[in-house]
C-alpha positions as CSV (number, residue, x, y, z in Angstrom):
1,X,19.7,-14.8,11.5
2,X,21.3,-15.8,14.5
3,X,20.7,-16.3,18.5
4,X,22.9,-16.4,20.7
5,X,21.3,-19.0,23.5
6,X,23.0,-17.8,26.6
7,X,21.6,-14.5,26.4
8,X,18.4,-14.3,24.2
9,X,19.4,-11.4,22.0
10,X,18.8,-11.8,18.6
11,X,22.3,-10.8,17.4
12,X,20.9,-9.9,13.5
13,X,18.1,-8.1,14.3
14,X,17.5,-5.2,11.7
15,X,17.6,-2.1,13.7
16,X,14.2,-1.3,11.9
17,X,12.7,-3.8,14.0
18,X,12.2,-2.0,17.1
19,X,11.1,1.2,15.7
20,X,8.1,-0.6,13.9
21,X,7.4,-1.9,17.1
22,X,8.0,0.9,19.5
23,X,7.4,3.7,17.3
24,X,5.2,3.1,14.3
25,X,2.9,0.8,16.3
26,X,3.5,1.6,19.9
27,X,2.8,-1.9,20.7
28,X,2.2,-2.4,24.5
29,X,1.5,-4.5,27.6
30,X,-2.1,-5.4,26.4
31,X,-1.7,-5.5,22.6
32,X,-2.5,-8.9,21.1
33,X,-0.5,-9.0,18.0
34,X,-0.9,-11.1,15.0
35,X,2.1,-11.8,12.9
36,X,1.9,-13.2,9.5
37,X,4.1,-14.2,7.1
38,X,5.9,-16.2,4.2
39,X,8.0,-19.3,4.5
40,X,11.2,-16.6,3.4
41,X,10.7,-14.3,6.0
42,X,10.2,-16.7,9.0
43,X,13.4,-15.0,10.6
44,X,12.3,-11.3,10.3
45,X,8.9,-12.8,11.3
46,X,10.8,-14.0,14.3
47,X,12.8,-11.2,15.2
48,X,8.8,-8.5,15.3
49,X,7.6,-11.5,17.7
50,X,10.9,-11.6,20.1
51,X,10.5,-7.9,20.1
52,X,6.6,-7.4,20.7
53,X,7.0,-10.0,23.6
54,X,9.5,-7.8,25.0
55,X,7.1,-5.1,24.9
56,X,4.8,-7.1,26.8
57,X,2.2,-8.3,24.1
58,X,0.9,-11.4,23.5
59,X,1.8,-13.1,19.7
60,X,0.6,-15.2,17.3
61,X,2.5,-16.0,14.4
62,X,1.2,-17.6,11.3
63,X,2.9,-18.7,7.6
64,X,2.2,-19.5,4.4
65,X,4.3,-20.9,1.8
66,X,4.6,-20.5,-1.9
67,X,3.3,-23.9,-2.8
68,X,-0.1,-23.6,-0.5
69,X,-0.8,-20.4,-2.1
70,X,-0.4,-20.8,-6.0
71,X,-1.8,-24.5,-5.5
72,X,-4.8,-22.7,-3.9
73,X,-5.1,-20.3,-6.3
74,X,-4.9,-22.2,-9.5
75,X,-6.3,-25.6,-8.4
76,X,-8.8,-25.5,-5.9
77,X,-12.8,-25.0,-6.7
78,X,-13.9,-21.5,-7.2
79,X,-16.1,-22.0,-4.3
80,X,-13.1,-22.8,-2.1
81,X,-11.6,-19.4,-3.2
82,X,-14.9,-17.0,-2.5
83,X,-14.8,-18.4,0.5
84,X,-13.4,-16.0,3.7
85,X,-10.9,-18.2,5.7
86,X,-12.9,-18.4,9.0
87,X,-9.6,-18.9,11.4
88,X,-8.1,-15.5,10.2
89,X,-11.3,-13.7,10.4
90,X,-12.0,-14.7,14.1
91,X,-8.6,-13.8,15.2
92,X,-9.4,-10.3,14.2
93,X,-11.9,-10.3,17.4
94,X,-8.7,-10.5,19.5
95,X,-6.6,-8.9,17.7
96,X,-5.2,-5.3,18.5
97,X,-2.0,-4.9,16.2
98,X,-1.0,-6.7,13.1
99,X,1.9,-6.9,11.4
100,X,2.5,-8.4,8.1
101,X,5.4,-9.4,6.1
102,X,4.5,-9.1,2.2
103,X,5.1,-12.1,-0.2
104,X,5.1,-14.6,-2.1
105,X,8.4,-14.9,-2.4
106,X,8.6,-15.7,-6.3
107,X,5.6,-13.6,-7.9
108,X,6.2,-15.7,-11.8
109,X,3.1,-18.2,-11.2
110,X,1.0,-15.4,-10.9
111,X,1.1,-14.9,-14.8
112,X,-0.6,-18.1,-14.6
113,X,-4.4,-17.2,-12.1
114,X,-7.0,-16.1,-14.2
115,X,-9.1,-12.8,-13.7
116,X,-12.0,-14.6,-12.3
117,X,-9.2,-16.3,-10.0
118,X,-8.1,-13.1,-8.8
119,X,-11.6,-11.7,-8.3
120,X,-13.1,-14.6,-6.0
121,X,-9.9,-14.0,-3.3
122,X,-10.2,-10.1,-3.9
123,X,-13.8,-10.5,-2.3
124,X,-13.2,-13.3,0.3
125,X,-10.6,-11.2,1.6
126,X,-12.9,-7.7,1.9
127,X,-14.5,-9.1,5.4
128,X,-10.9,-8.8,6.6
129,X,-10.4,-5.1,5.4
130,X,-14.0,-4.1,6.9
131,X,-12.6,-6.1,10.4
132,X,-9.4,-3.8,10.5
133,X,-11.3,-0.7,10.2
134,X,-14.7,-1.7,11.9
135,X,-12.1,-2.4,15.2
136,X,-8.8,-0.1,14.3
137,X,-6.4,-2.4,14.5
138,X,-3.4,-1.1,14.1
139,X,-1.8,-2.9,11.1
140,X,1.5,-2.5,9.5
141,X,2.9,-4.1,6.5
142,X,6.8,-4.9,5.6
143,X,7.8,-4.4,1.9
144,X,11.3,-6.6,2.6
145,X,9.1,-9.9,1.9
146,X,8.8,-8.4,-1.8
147,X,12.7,-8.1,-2.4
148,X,13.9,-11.6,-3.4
149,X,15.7,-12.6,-6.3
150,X,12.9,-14.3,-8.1
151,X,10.9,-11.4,-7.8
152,X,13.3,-8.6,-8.5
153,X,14.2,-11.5,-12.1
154,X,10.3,-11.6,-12.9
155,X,10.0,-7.8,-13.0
156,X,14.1,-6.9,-14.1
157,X,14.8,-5.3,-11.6
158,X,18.3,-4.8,-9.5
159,X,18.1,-7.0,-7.0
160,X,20.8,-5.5,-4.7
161,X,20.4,-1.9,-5.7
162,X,16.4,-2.5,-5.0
163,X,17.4,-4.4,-1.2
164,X,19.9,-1.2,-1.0
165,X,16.9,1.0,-1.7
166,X,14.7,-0.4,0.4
167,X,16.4,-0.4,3.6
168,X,17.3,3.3,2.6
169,X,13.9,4.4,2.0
170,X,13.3,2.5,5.9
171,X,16.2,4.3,7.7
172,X,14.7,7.8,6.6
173,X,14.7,10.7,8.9
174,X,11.3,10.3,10.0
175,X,11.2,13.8,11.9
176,X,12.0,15.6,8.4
177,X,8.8,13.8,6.7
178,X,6.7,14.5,9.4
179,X,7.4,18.3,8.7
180,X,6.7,18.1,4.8
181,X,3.5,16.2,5.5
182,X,2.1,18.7,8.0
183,X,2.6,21.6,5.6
184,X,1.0,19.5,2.7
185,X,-2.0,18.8,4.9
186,X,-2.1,22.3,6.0
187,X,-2.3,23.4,2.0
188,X,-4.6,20.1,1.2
189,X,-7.5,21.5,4.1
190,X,-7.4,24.6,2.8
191,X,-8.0,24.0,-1.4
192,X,-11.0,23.3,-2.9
193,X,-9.6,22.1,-6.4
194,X,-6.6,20.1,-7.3
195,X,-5.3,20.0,-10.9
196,X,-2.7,17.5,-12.0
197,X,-0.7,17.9,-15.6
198,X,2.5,16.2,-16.9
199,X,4.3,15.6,-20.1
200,X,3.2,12.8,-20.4
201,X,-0.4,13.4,-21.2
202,X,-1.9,13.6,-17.5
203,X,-4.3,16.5,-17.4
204,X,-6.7,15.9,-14.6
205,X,-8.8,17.8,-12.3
206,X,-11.0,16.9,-9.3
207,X,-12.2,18.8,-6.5
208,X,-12.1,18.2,-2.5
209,X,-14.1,18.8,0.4
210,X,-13.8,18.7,4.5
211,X,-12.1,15.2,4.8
212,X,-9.0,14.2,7.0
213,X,-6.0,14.5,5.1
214,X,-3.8,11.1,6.0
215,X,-0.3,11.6,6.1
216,X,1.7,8.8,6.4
217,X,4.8,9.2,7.9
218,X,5.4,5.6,8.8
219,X,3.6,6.5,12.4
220,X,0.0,5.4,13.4
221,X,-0.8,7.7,16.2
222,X,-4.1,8.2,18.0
223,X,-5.0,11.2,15.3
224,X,-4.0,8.5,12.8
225,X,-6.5,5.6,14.4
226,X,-8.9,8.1,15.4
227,X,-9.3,9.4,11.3
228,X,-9.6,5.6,10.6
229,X,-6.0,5.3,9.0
230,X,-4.8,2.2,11.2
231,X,-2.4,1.1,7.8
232,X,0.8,1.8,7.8
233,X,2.9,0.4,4.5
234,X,6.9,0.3,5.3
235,X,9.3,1.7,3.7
236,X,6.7,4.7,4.0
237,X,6.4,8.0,3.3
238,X,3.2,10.1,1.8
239,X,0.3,12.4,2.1
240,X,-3.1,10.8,0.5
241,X,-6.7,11.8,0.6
242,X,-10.4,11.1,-0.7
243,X,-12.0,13.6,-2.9
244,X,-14.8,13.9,-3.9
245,X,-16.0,10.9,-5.6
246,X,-17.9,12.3,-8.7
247,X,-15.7,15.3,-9.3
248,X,-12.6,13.9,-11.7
249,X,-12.5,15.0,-14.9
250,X,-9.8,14.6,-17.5
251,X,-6.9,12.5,-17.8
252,X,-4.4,10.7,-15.4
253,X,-1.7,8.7,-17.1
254,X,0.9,6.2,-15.5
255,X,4.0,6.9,-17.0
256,X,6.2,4.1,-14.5
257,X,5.9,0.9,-15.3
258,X,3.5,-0.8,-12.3
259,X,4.3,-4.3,-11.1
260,X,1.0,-6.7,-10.9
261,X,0.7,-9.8,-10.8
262,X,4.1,-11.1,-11.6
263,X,4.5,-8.6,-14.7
264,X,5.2,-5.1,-15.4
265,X,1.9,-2.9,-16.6
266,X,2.7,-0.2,-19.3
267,X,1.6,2.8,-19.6
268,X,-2.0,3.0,-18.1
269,X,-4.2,5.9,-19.4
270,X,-7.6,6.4,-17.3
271,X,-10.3,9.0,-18.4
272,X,-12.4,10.2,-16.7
273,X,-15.5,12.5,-17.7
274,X,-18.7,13.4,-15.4
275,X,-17.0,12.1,-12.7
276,X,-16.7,8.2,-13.4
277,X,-14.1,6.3,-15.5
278,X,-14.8,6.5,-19.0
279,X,-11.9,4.4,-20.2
280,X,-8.9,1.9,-19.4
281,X,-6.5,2.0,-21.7
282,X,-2.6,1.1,-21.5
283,X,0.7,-0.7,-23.2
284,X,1.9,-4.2,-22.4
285,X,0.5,-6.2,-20.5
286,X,-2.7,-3.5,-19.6
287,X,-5.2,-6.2,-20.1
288,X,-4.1,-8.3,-17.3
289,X,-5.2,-5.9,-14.6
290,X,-8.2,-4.6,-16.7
291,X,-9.9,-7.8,-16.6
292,X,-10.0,-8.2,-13.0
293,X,-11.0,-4.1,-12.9
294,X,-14.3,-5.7,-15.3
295,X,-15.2,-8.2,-13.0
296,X,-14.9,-6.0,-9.7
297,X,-17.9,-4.8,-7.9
298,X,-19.1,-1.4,-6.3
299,X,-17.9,2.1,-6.9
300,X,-14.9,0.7,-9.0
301,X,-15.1,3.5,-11.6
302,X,-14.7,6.5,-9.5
303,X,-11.7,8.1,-8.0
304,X,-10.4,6.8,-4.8
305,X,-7.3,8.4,-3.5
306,X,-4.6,10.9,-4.2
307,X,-1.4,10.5,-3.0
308,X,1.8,13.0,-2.9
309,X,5.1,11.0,-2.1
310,X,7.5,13.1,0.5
311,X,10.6,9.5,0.7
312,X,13.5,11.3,-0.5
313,X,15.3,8.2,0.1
314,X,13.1,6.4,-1.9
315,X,13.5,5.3,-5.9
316,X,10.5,5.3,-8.9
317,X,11.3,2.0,-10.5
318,X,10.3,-0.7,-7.9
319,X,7.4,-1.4,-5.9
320,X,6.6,1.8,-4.2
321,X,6.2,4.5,-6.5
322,X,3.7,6.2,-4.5
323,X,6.2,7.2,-1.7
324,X,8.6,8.2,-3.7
325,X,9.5,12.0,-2.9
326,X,7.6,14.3,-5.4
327,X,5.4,11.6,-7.5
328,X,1.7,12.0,-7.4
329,X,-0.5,8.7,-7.2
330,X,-4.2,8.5,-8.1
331,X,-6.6,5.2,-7.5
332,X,-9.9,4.3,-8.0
333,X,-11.7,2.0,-6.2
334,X,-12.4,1.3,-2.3
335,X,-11.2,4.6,-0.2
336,X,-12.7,3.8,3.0
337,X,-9.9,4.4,5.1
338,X,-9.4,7.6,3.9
339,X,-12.7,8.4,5.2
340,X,-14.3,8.4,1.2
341,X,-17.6,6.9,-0.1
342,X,-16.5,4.2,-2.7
343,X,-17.5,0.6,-1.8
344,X,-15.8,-1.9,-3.6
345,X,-14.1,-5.2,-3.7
346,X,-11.4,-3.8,-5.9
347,X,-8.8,-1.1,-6.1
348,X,-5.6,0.0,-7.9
349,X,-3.2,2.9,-8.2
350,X,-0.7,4.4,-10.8
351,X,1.6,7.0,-10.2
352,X,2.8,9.9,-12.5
353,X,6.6,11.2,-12.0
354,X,7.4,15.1,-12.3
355,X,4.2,15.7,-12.2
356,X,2.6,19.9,-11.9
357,X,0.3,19.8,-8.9
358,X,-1.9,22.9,-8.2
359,X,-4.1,23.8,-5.6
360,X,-7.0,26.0,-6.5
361,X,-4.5,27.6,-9.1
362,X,-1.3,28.0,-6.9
363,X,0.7,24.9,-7.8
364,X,2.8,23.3,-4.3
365,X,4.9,20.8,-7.2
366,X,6.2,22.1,-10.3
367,X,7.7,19.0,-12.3
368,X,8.6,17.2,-9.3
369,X,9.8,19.8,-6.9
370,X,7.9,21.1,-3.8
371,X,7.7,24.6,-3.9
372,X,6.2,25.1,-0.9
């Protein structure tokens, strides 16, 4: 990424830059904004700082690299890990707007952290997530830190058809999803029971109640802040909710491959009876992401979100499923921004493809297609 000196102007800039800024942020004269980052994305990290200064906000900008992190997490005292970093968490008293840039930048040492690794930084990082929605601060994160080539060889993916995607899925017409998502929250407020089937074995109902209905259109306005939903996740694109807690019954099958910790996870199967999870079950490498699911605390065995992707831009296959136009995406877990009950220290989400989605009876996807 380039400067020219004489004139300031960041000749490289991804046009996506501003609009995060301007549009999905609306970052202004007295936002303080934190910036953080990996070592790989110091440029783009750059480029969000040049532009929020231009807006008139104060930055910080903070980095981490590769080496500090995996060294952290597989060589330092457990203690060390459970332990919330006290320079981040004071910044969040200052801070009105975040903005970070996903990483690391090669996921394969992951492989390598044990569950009980995983599970101490999962709950040293919870007073940051109670700090963003105790305040609102308006918090977006950047999906391009994820597509490197040591990431897209870990998981076997396309690297340039998954960069391609990416910045595809960010130059969406934002106007179009804006109009999908109203009409989906228009039909979520009104249904009292949602029921979920596919092909692949997912037969699951649950029921709702008077809750906001998020829809994330890669915008945080003040409706958005004011319902508690300060994240925004870009490339974005999708309509999620909390239902009721104790209400799912049946089956909800992944039938993508999710990426987790520096593999792909097969083939996840949750039941669900009497309203709690009943049993995690899945293909290859399904134990690696049930062992930190054993050691979590809280309401990590009842349903967290649902989630209805309306990207048509974006592609199944890579790291966002759950945007993905047509896909439906359950979690369990923490769903306190969506306004639910569940208090945890752990959360996670598969996505069906094609799925049938009805609403008290009158189905709004068949297979994969909005009908609505």
């Amino acid at each position: 990424m380039s400067v020219n000196l004489a004139t300031g102007f960041n000749m490289s800039t991804p046009p996506f830059v501003k609009s995060v800024v301007k549009t999905c942020l609306r970052i202004r004269k007295d936002d303080k904004v934190i910036i953080s980052t990996w070592r790989h994305m110091l440029d783009l990290a750059e480029a969000f700082a040049i532009e929020c200064r231009r807006a008139g906000a104060q930055t910080h900008t903070e980095f981490i690299t590769d080496e500090i992190y995996y060294d952290t997490l597989l060589n330092l005292p457990m203690d060390y890990l459970k332990t919330t970093d006290p320079f981040g968490l004071a910044m969040m008293d200052i801070a009105t707007a975040n903005i970070f840039i996903s990483g690391p930048e090669n996921p394969e040492r992951m492989k390598k952290v044990p569950a009980d690794r995983w599970s101490a930084m999962f709950k040293a990082e919870r007073p940051f997530f109670d700090k963003f929605l105790e305040k609102k601060i308006r918090s977006a994160e950047i999906m391009l830190g994820h597509v490197t080539p040591h990431r897209a060889k870990t998981y076997g993916f396309n690297y340039a058809a998954w960069k391609k995607n990416v910045n595809a899925a960010l130059d969406v017409k934002y106007e179009d999803m804006q109009k999908l998502g109203k009409k989906l929250a228009n039909a979520l407020e009104k249904a009292s029971e949602v029921h979920i089937k596919t092909a692949k074995g997912t037969d699951l109902t649950f029921r709702l109640e008077d809750r906001p209905i998020h829809v994330y259109d890669g915008v945080i306005d003040d409706e958005d802040i004011e319902k508690g939903a300060v994240f925004a996740t870009l490339p974005g694109g999708s309509v999620s909710l909390a239902p009721t807690e104790t209400s799912a019954k049946g089956t909800f099958v992944s039938d993508i491959p999710e990426p987790q910790y520096g593999m792909l996870i097969h083939d996840i199967k949750w039941n669900f009876k009497g309203g709690k999870l009943t049993s995690f079950k899945g293909g290859k490498n399904v134990e690696a992401i049930k062992a930190t699911w054993e050691r979590g605390t809280g309401d990590k065995d009842k349903v967290g979100a649902f989630t209805l992707g309306i990207n048509p831009k974006a592609k199944t296959g890579f790291l966002y499923n759950p945007i993905v136009l047509g896909t439906a995406t359950l979690s369990i877990g923490d769903n306190r921004e969506l306004g639910g009950k569940n208090e945890s220290d752990w959360s996670f989400h598969i996505t069906a493809t094609k799925p049938t989605v009805e609403l008290d009876g009158k189905p709004i996807i068949k297979k994969g297609m909005f009908t609505l």
